[in-house]
Structure formats: structure tokens, C-alpha cells
C-alpha positions as CSV (number, residue, x, y, z in Angstrom):
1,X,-5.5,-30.9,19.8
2,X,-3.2,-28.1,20.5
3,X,-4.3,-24.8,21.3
4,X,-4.1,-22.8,18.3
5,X,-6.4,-25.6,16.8
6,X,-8.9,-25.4,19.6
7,X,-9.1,-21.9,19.3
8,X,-9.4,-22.0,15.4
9,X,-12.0,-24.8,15.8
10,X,-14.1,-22.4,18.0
11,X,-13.6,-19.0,15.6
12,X,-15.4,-21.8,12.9
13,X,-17.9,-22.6,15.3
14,X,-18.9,-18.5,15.8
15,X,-18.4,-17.8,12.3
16,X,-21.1,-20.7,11.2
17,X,-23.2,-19.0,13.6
18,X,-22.9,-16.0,13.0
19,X,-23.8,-16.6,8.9
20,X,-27.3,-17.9,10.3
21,X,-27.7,-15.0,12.5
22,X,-30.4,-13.7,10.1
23,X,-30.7,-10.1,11.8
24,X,-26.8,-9.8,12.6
25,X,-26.4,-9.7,8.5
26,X,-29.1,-7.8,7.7
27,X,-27.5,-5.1,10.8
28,X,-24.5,-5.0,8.1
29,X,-26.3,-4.8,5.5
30,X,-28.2,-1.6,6.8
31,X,-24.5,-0.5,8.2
32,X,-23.1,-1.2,4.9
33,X,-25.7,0.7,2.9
34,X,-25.6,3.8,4.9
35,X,-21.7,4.0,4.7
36,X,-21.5,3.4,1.3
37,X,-24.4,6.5,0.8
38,X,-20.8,8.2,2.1
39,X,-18.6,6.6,0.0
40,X,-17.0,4.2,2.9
41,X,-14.9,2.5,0.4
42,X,-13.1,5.4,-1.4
43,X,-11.6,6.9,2.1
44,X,-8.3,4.4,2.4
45,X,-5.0,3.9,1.3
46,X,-2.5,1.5,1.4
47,X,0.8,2.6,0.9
48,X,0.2,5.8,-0.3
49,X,-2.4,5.1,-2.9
50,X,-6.4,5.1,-2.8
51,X,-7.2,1.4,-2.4
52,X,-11.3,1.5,-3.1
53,X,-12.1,-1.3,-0.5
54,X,-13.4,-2.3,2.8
55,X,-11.0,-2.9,5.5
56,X,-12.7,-6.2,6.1
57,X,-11.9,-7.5,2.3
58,X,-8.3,-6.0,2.5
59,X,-7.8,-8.5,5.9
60,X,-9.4,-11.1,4.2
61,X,-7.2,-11.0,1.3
62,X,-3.8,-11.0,3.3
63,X,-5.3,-14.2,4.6
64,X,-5.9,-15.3,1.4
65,X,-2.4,-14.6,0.2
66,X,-0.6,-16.1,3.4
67,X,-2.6,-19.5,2.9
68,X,-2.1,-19.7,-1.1
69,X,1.3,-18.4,-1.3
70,X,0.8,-17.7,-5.1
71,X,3.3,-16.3,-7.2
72,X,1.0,-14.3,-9.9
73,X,-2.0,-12.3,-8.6
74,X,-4.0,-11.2,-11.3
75,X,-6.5,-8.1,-11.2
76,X,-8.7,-6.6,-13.6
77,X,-9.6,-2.6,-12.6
78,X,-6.7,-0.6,-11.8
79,X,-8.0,2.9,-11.2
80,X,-6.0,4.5,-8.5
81,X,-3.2,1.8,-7.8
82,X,-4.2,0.9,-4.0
83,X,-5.2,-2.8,-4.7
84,X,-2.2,-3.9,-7.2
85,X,0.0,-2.3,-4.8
86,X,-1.4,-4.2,-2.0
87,X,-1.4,-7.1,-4.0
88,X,2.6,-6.2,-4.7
89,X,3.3,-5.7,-0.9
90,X,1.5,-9.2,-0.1
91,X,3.7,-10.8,-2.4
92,X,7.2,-8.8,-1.3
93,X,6.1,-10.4,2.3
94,X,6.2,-13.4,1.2
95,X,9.0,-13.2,-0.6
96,X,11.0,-11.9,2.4
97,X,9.5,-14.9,4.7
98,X,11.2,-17.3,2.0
99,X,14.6,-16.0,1.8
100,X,14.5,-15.8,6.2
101,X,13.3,-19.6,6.2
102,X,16.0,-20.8,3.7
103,X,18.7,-18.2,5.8
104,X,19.6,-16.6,2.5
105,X,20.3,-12.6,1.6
106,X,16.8,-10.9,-0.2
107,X,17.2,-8.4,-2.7
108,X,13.9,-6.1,-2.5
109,X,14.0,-5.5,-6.1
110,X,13.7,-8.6,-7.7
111,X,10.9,-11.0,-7.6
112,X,10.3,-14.2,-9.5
113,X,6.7,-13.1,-7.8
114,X,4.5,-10.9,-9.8
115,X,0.9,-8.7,-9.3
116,X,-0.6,-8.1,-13.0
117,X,-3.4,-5.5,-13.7
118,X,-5.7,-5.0,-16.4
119,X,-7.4,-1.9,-17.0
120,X,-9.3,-0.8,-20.2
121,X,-7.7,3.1,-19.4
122,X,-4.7,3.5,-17.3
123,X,-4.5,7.2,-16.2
124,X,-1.0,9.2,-17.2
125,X,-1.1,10.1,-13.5
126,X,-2.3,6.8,-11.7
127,X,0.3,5.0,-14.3
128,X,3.0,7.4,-13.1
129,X,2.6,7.3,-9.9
130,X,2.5,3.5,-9.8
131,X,5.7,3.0,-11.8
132,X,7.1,5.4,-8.7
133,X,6.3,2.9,-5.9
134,X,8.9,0.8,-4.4
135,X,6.6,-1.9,-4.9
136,X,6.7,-1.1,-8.8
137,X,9.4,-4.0,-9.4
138,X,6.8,-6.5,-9.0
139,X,3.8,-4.9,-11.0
140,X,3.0,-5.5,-14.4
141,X,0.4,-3.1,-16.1
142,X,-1.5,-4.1,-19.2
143,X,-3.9,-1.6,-20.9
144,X,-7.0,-2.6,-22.6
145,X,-10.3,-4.2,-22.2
146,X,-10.0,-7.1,-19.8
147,X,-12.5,-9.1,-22.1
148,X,-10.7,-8.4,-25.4
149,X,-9.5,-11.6,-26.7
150,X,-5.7,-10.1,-27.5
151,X,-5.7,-9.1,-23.7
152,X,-7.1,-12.2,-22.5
153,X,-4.1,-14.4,-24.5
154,X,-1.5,-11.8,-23.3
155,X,-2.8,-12.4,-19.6
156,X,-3.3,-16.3,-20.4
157,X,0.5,-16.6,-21.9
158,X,2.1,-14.6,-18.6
159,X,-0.3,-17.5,-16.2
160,X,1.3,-20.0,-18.1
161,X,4.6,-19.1,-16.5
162,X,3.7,-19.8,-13.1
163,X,1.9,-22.6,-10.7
164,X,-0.3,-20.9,-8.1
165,X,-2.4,-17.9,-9.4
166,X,-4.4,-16.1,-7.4
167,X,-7.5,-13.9,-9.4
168,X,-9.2,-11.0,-8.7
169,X,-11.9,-9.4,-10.6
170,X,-12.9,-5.8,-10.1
171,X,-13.3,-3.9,-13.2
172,X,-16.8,-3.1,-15.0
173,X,-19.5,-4.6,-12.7
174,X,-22.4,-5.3,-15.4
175,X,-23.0,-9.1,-15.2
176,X,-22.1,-9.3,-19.1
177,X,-18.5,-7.6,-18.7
178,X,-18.5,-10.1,-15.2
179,X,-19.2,-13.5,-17.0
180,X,-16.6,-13.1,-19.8
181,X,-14.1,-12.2,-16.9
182,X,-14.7,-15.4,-15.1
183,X,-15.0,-17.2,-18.6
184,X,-11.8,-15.7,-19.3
185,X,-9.8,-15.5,-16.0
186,X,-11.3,-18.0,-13.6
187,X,-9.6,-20.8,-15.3
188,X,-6.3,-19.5,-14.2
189,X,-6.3,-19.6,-10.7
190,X,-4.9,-22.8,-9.7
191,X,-6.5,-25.8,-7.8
192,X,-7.1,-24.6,-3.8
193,X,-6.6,-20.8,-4.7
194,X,-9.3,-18.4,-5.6
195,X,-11.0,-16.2,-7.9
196,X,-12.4,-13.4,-5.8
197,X,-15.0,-11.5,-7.9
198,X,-15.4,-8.2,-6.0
199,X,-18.4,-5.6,-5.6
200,X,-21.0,-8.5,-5.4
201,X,-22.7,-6.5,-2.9
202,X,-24.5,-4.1,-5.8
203,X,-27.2,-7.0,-5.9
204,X,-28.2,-6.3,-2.3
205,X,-28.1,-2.8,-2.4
206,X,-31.2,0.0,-3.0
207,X,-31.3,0.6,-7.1
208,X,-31.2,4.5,-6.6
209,X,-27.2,4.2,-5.2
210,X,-26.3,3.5,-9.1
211,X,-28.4,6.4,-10.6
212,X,-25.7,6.6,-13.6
213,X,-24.1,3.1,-13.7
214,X,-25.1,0.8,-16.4
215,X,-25.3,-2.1,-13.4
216,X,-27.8,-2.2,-10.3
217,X,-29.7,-5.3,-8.6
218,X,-30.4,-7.9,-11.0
219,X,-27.0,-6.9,-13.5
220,X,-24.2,-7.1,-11.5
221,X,-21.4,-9.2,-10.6
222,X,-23.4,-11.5,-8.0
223,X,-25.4,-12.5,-10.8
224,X,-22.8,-13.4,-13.1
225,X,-21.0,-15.3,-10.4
226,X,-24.4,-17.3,-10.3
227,X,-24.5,-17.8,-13.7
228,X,-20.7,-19.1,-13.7
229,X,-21.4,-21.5,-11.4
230,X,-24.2,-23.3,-13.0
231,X,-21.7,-24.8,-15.2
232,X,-18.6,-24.6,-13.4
233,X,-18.3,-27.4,-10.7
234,X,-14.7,-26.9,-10.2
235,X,-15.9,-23.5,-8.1
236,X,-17.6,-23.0,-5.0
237,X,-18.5,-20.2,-3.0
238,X,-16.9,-20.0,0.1
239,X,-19.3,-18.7,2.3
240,X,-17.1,-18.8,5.5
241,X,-15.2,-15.5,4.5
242,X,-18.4,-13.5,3.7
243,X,-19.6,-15.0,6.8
244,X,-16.8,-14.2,8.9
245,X,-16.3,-10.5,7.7
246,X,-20.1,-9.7,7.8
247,X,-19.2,-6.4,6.1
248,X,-18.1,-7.0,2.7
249,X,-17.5,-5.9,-1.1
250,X,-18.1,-9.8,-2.1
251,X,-21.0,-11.5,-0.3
252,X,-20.7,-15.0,-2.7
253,X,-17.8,-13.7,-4.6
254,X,-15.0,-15.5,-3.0
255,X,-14.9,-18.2,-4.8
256,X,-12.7,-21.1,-4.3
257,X,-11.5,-24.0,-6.8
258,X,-12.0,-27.2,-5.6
259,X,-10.5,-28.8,-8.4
């Protein structure tokens, strides 16, 4: 065993551990309610657009992105920009790793590679601003309801033009909107990526955070992920991530197909 595997080997080891550790997850818990009492979430950027996540999910991602090397990450909820750009920027990486392994010339602006969004309202400004980023050449923006069956085959007939798709579901959290999604979207990601179902957290957090949101513990999108799952095999919840990051967005939503 070399030594990068030995030390990988013994970050598994620590990160099975630490998943038991009973009072080291409900510690981030308790951290994770407080901060989000302060909107935690809503304070970072990446590129120069509000992002709307946790450091820990955005560093989890990358890996995700560096170990699938998809060619189509799809998202549903846009708001701001920050995630589809990041999703954008993961891919241009990529991109620019290929062309320096195969020695040959890169031009930034054109991508077989592509980040797709779904929102059901795509703000003039938030669209504008978007369409402004260098990143823009490799974002696709569709408007409408993410469970609307005309959406859902536009988003299906794009898929069909690539082979590994990477998923990510963030949009309305109520576990009816959620369970369409994944009835809808989860099928697309390809054998050994994921679908990453995001704000899975609202079913471990005090009701009175959502005092105007149609979702809250017991209707949320960790309860349509369970749902999902009872009939979807081909899934399973990585729990090596959650239990890695501690502090997270998606405690059971990063979900993995197996096959």
C-alpha cells in the first residue's frame, strides 16, 4: 500500500468513527441550528454570486465532480446563480485538466460540458447577471416548474445527449414537490454518479425556524428521499459524506446509484 492509500484508508477509519460519535453529531447539530437562526448559509459567494450553501457541501461537491467527471450537472432552484455557477466552474476545471493531459490548446469558451438549471421564476436581475459571467458559456437556464411534465421532457431530451450526469435537487423543499423531483430527475444521473437532494437537514431542525414555509419536520426533502428509496434499489445513501462533513445541508441526501 502506498502512502496516499494508507493515509486515505485511515481518513475512512476516523470518518466511520466519527458517524458513531453520537454527541460529536448532535455538537453539529446544535452548532448548525444556531448558525442557521443567522442565516449561516446565505453569507457566501462563489464567483461573485450568493451561493446559499455550507462551505462543507460546496467541498464536498468539488469532490464529487473530480471523482465523476460528468459532463451535464443538472440543478433544480436557481435563485441567486452561486451554485450553477459553481457547478459551471467545476466543470471548466475539468475541462482545462483534459486538454493539459492530451497536450492540446483549450478554448475557455466552448464546452461540450454543460451545468443546466431549473427554476419555476428566474429573476430579470439574477438571469442578467448570470448570462454576464464568464462562466455563462456553459450554463443553460430553463424556466418553469421543475415538476411540470413539458420541463421534465425538455430536461430528459438535453440528458439524453450525454453519458455521465451528475443531479442536484434544491428547489421547493416540501416532500411532494421533492418526490416528483427524484421521480423525475433521479433517473438521469448515471450509474456511480449521484443525485444529491439538498436541505435534508429541515427534518432535524426546531419547527418554529419555518414559521412561513409550507415545509418543516415531517414534510421535507429527507422524507421524500425516504420515501424514494423504498422503491428505488438502484440508490443508496451514502452516509460517509454526511459523516465526514458533520455540518451539512444534506444529512441522507447524497445519494449514490449503485446501479
Amino acid at each position: 500500500m502506498n502512502l496516499y492509500n494508507q493515509f486515505t484508508q485511515e481518513c475512512r477509519t476516523e470518518i466511520a468513527l466519527m458517524g458513531r460519535d453520537e454527541k460529536l453529531n448532535e455538537l453539529s447539530l446544535q452548532w448548525a441550528n444556531h448558525a442557521n437562526a443567522r442565516k449561516y448559509s446565505y453569507h457566501f459567494e462563489w464567483q461573485g454570486r450568493p451561493i446559499i450553501q455550507y462551505p462543507q457541501d460546496m467541498v464536498a461537491m468539488q469532490e464529487l465532480v473530480w471523482s465523476i467527471k460528468p459532463d451535464l450537472i443538472i440543478e433544480t432552484g436557481i435563485a441567486h446563480g452561486g451554485s450553477l455557477i459553481f457547478s459551471a466552474s467545476m466543470l471548466a476545471l475539468l475541462d482545462m485538466y483534459d486538454a493539459i493531459e492530451a497536450g492540446e490548446k483549450l478554448d475557455p469558451k466552448t464546452s461540450r460540458r454543460k451545468a443546466l438549471g431549473i427554476d419555476i421564476d428566474i429573476r430579470t436581475h439574477n438571469r442578467a447577471a448570470i448570462e454576464a459571467h464568464p462562466m455563462a458559456s456553459r450554463i443553460q437556464m430553463i424556466q418553469g416548474s421543475s415538476i411540470a411534465p413539458e420541463i421534465v421532457e425538455q430536461v430528459r431530451a438535453i440528458a439524453a445527449n450525454y453519458s455521465r450526469v451528475l443531479v442536484c435537487l434544491d428547489s421547493n423543499h416540501t416532500h411532494d414537490h421533492v418526490l416528483a423531483e427524484l421521480h423525475a430527475y433521479a433517473p438521469l444521473a448515471s450509474k456511480e454518479s449521484y443525485c444529491v437532494v439538498f436541505d435534508t437537514v429541515i427534518e432535524d431542525m426546531p419547527k418554529e425556524m419555518f414559521p412561513d414555509r409550507p415545509w418543516g419536520p415531517g414534510n421535507n426533502p429527507k422524507t421524500a428521499v425516504w420515501e424514494y428509496l423504498k422503491t428505488h434499489s438502484e440508490f443508496e445513501i451514502d452516509k460517509s459524506i454526511q459523516n465526514k462533513l458533520l455540518i451539512t445541508v444534506a444529512p441522507d441526501g447524497y445519494l449514490k446509484r449503485i446501479r
